[in-house]
C-alpha positions as CSV (number, residue, x, y, z in Angstrom):
1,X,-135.2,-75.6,13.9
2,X,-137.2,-72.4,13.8
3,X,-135.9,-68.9,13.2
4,X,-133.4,-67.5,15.6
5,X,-133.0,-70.9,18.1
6,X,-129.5,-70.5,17.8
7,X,-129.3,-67.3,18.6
8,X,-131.5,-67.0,21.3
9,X,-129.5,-70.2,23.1
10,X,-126.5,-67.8,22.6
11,X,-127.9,-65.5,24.1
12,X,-129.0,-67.2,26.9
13,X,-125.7,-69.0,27.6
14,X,-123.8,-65.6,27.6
15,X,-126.2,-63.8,29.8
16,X,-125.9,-66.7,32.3
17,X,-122.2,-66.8,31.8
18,X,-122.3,-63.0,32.2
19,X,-124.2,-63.4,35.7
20,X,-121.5,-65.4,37.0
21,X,-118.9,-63.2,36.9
22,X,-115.6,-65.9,36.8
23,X,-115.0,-66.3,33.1
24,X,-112.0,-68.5,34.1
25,X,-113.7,-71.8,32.6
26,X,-114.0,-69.8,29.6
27,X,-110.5,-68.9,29.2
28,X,-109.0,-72.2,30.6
29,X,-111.3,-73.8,27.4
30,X,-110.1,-71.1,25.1
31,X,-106.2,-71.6,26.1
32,X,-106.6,-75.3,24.8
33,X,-108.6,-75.3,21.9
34,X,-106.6,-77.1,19.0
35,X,-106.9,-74.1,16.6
36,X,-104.5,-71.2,15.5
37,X,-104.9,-67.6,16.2
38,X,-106.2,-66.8,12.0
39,X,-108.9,-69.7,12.7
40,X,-110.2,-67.6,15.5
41,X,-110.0,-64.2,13.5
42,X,-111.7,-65.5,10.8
43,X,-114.8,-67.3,12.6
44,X,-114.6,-63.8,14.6
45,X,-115.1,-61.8,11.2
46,X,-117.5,-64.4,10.0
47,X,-119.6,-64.4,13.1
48,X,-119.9,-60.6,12.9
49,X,-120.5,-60.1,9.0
50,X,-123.5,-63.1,9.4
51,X,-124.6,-62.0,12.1
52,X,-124.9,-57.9,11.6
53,X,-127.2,-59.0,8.4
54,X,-130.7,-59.5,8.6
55,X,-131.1,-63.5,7.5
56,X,-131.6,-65.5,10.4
57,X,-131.6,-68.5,8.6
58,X,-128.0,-68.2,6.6
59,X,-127.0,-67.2,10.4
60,X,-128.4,-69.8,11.9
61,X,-127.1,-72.8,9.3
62,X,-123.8,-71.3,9.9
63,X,-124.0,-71.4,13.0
64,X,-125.1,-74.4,13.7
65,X,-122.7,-76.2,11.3
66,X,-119.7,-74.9,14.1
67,X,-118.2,-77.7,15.8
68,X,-118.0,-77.4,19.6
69,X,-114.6,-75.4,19.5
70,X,-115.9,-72.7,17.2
71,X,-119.0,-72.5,19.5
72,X,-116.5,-71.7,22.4
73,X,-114.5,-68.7,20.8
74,X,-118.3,-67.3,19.7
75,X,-119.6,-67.7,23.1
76,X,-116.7,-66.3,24.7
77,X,-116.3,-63.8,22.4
78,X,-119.5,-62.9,23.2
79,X,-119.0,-62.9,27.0
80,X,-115.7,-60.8,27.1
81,X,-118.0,-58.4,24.5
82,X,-121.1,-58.2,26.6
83,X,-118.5,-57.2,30.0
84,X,-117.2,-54.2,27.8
85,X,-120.6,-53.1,26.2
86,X,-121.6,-52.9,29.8
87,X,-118.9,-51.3,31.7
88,X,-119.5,-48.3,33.6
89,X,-118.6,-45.0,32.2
């Protein structure tokens, strides 16, 4: 995989997701994922420490190592974080 793949389909899938405006999907898969609430803190903290440094490709093995849950919390994380970075003032 080259540098930044990962992060770029992220990015892709939470602009498109952003577009759409109903997040419900995104919640209703949130609400059942099998994991507790210190599972999704601590992918949370990882996800920001790996991904506020500057190697792409300790990011991008990381990420790419999540399992389909984990990929949900990041992406909605990142959906919910992208409609409050972009709020009007």
């Amino acid at each position: 995989m080259n540098d930044k793949t990962s992060r770029e389909e992220l990015d892709q899938n939470v602009m498109n997701t952003l577009r759409d405006k109903d997040h419900s999907v995104l919640a209703n898969h949130v609400d059942t994922l099998s994991c507790t609430h210190n599972d999704i803190i601590e992918l949370l903290a990882q996800y920001l420490a790996l991904s506020e440094q500057d190697d792409d490709e300790r990011f991008d093995t990381w990420f790419d190592n999540l399992s389909k849950e984990q990929h949900t919390v990041v992406k909605t994380f990142e959906v919910y974080r992208g409609q409050y970075e972009h709020l009007d003032s």
